[in-house]
N, CA, C and O atoms as a GROMACS GRO file, in nm:
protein
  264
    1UNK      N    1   0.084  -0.117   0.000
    1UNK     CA    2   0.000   0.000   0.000
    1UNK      C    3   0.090   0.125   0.000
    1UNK      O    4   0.190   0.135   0.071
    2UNK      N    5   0.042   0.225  -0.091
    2UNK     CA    6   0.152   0.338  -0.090
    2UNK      C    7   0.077   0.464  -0.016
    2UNK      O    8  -0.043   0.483   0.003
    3UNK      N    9   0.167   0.526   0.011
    3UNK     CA   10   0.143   0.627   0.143
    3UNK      C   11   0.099   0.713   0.057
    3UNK      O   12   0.150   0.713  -0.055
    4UNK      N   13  -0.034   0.832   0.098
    4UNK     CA   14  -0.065   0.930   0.040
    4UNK      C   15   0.027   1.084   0.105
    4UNK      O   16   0.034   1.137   0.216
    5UNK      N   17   0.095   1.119  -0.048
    5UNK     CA   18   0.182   1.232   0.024
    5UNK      C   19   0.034   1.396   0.028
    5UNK      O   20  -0.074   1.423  -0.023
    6UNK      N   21   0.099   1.436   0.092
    6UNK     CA   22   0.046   1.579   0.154
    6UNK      C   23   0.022   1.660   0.040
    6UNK      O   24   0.117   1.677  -0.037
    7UNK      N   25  -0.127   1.735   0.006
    7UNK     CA   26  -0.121   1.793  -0.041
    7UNK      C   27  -0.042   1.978  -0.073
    7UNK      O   28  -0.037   2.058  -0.166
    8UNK      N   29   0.004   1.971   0.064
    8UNK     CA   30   0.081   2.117   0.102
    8UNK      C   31   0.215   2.057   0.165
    8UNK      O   32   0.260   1.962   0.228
    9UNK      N   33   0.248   2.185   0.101
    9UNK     CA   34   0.398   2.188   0.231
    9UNK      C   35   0.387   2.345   0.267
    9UNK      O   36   0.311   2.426   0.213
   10UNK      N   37   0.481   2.371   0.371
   10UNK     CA   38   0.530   2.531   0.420
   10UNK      C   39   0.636   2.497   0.469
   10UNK      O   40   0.655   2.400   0.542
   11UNK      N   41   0.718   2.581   0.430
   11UNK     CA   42   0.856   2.635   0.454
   11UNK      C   43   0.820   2.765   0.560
   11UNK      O   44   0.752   2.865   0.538
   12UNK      N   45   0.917   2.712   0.728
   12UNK     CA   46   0.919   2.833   0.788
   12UNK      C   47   1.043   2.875   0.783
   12UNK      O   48   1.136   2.798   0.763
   13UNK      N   49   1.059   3.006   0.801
   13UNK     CA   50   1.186   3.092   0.844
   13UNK      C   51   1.117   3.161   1.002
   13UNK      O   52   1.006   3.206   1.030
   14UNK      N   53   1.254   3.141   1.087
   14UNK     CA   54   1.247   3.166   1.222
   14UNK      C   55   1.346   3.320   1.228
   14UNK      O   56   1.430   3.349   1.143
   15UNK      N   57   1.314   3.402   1.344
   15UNK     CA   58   1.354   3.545   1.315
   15UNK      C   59   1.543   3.528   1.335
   15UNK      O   60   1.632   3.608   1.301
   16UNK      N   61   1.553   3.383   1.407
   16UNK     CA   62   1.697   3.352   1.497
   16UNK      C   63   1.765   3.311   1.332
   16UNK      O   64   1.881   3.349   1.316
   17UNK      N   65   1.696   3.233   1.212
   17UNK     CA   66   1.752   3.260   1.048
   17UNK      C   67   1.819   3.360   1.068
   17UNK      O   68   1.938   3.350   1.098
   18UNK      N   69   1.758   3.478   1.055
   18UNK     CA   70   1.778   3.588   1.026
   18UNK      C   71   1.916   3.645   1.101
   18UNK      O   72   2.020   3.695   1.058
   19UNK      N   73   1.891   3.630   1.167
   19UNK     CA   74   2.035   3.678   1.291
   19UNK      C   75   2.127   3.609   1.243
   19UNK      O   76   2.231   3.666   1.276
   20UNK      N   77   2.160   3.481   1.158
   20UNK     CA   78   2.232   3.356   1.147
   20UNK      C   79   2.292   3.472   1.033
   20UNK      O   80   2.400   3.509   1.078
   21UNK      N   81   2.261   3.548   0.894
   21UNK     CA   82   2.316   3.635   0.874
   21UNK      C   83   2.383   3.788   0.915
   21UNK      O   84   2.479   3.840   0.859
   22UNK      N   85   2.310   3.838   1.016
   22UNK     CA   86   2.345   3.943   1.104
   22UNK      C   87   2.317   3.905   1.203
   22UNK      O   88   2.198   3.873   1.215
   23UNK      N   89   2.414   3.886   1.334
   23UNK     CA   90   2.382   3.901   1.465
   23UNK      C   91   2.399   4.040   1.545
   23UNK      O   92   2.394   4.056   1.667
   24UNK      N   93   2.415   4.109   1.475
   24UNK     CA   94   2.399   4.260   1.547
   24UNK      C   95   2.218   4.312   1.548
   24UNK      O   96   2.174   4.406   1.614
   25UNK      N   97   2.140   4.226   1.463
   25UNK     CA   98   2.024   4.209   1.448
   25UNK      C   99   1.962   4.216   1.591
   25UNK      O  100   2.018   4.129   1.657
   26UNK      N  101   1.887   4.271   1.653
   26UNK     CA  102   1.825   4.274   1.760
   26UNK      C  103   1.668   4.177   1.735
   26UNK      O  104   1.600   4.198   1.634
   27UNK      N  105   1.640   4.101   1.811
   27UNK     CA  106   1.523   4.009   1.807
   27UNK      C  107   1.396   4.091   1.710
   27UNK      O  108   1.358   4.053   1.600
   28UNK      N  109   1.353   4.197   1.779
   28UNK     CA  110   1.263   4.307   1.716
   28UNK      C  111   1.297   4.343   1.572
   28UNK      O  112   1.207   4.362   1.489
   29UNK      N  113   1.392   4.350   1.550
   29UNK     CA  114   1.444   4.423   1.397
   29UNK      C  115   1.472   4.258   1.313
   29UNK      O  116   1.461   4.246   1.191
   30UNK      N  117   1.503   4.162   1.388
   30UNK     CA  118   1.471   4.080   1.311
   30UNK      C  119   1.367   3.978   1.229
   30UNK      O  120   1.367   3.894   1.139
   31UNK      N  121   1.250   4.066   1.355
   31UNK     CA  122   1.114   3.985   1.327
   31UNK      C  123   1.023   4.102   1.257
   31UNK      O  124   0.905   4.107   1.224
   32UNK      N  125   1.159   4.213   1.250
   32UNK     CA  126   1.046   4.319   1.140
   32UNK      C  127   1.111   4.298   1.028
   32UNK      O  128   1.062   4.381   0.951
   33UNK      N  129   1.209   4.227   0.957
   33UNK     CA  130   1.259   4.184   0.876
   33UNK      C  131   1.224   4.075   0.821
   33UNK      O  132   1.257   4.046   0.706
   34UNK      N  133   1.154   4.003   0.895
   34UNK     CA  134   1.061   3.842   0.865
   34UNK      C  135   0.918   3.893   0.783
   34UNK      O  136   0.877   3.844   0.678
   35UNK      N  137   0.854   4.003   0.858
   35UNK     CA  138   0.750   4.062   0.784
   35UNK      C  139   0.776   4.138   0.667
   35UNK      O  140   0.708   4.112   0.568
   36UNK      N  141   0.863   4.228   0.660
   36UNK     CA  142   0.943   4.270   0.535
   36UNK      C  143   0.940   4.147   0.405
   36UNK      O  144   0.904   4.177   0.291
   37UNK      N  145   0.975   4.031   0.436
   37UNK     CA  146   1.003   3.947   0.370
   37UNK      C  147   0.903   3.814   0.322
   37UNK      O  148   0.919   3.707   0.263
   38UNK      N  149   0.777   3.899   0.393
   38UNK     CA  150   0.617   3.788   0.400
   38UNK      C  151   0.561   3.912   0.276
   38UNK      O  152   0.530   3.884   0.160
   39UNK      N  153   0.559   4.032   0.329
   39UNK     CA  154   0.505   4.138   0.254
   39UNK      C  155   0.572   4.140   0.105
   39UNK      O  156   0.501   4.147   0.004
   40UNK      N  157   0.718   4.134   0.097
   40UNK     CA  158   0.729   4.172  -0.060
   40UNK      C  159   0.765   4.071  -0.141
   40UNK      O  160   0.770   4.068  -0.264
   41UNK      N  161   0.788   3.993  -0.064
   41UNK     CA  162   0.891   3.846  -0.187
   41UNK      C  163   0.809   3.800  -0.248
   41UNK      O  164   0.694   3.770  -0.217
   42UNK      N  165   0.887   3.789  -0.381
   42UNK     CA  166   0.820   3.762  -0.529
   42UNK      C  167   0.851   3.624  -0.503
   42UNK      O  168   0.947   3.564  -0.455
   43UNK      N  169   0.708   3.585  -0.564
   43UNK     CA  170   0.666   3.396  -0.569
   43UNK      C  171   0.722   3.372  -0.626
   43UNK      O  172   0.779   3.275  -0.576
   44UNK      N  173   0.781   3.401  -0.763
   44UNK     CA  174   0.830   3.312  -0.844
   44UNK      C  175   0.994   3.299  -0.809
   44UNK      O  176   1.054   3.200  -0.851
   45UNK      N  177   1.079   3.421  -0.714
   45UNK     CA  178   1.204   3.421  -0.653
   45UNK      C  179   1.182   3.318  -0.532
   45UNK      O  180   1.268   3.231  -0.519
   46UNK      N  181   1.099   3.320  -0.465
   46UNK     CA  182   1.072   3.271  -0.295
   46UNK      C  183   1.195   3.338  -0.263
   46UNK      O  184   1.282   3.382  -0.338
   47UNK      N  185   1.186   3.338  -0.116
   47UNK     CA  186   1.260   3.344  -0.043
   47UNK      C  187   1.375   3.244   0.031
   47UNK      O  188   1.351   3.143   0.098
   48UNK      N  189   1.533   3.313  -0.009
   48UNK     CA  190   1.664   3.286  -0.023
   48UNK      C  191   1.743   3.295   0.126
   48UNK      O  192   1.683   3.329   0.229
   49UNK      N  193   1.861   3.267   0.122
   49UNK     CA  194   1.947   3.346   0.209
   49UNK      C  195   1.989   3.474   0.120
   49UNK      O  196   2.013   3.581   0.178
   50UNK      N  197   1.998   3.464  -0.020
   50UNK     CA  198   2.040   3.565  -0.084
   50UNK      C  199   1.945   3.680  -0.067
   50UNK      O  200   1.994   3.793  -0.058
   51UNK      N  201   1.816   3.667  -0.063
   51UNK     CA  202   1.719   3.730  -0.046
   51UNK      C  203   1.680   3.812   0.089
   51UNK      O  204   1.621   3.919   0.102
   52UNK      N  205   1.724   3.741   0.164
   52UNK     CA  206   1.717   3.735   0.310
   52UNK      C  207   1.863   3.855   0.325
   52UNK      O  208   1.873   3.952   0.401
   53UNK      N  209   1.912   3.829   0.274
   53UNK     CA  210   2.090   3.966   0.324
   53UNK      C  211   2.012   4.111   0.229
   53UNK      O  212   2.006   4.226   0.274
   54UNK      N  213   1.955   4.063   0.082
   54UNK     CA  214   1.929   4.182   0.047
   54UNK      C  215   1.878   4.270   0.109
   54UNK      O  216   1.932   4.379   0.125
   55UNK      N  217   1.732   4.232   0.169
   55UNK     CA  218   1.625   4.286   0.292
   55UNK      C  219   1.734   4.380   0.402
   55UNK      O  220   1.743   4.502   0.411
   56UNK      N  221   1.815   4.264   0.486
   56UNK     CA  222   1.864   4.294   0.584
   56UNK      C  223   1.934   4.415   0.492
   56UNK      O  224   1.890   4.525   0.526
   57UNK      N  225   2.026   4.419   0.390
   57UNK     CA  226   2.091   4.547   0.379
   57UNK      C  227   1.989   4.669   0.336
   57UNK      O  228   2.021   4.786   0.358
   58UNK      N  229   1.862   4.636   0.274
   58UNK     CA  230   1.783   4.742   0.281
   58UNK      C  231   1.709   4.784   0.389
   58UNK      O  232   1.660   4.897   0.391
   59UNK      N  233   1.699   4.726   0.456
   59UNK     CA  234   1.672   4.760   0.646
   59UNK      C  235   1.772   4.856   0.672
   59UNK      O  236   1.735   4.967   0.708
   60UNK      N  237   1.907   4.829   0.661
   60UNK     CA  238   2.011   4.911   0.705
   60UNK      C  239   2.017   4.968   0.676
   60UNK      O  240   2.046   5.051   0.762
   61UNK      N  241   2.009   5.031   0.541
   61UNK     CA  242   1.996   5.134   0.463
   61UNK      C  243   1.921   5.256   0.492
   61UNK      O  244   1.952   5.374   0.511
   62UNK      N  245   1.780   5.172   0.489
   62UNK     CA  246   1.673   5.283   0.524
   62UNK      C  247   1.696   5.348   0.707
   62UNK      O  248   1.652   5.455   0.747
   63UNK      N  249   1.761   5.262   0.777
   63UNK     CA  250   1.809   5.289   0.926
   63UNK      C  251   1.870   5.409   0.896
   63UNK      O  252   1.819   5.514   0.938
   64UNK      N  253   1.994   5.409   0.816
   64UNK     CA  254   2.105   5.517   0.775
   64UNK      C  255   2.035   5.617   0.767
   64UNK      O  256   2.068   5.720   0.825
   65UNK      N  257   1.895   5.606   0.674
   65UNK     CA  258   1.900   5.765   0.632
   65UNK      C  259   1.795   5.822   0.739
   65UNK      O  260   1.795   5.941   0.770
   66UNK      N  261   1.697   5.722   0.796
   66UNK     CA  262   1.646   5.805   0.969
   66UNK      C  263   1.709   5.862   1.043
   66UNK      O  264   1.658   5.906   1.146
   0.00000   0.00000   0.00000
């Protein structure tokens, strides 16, 4: 008898990911960086580590000029 596979999967990312590229990342700035990254990432890119540093350097960025 063959096993019925799952119609879904989900992929999580945890905010402590995130820190795994920046640990100067504060818990807060990293879980506003998780939403950053629910809000804009393009489906057909998903979401990367490559993707994941871009964010973080546009976080920093926009920090700079506040």
């Amino acid at each position: 008898m063959s096993k019925q596979l799952p119609d879904k999967i989900s992929i999580t990312w945890h905010f402590t990911d995130i820190q795994e590229i920046d640990d100067s990342l504060t818990n807060d700035e990293a879980r506003q960086i998780l939403q950053l990254l629910a809000k804009y990432h393009d489906c057909n890119q998903g979401i990367s580590w490559t993707v994941i540093k871009a964010v973080i350097d546009t976080f920093r960025a926009s920090e700079a000029i506040s």
